[in-house]
N, C-alpha and C positions, 0 to 999 in steps of 0.2 A: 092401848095404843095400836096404830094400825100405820104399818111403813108402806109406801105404795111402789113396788118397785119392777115396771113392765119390762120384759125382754125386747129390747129394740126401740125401746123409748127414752130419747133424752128427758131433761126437768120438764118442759113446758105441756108433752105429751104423759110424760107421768102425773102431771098434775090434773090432766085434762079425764085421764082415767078414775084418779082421785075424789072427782067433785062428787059423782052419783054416792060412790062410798061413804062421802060424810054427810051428804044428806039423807042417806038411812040410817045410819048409827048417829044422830045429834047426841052431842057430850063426849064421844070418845073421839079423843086426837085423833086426827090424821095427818100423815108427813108422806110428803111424793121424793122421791130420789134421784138422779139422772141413773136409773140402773145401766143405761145402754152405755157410758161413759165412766161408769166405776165400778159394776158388780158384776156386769158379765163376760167381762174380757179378761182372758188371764195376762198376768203383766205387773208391771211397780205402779198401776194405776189403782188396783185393790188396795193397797196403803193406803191412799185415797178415800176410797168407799167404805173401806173400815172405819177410819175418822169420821166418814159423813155419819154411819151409823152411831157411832160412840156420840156424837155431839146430837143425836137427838133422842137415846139412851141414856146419857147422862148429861143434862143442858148446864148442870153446875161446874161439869170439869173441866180440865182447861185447854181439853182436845175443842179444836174448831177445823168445822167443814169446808173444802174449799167451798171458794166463792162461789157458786152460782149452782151448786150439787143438791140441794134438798132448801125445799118450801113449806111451813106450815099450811095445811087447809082449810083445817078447823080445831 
């Protein structure tokens, strides 16, 4: 699994970084993250980014990401 999480980049630009990614590696996941909005700024907004990772870490547990923080690729 590969987390795609750019400095300075919300979701749409992390995803935008993501594509070439997953079209090298065909078959292993790719996930984009809003890193610019939950991983890089210190604050009560890592709670946040922690969630986002745990929920695509573990998809079965009953942590869920906020809305709009991480996109499958592939």
């Amino acid at each position: 699994m590969i987390v795609v999480a750019p400095c300075g980049f919300h979701l749409d630009g992390a995803a935008g970084q993501a594509e070439p990614v997953a079209q090298r590696l065909p078959g292993i996941p790719v996930w984009a993250i809003d890193a610019d909005g939950l991983v890089v700024r210190p604050g009560p907004r890592l709670v946040d980014g922690v969630e986002a990772l745990a929920a695509v870490l573990h998809p079965g547990a009953t942590v869920t990401a906020p809305v709009g923080s991480i996109r499958r690729i592939a």
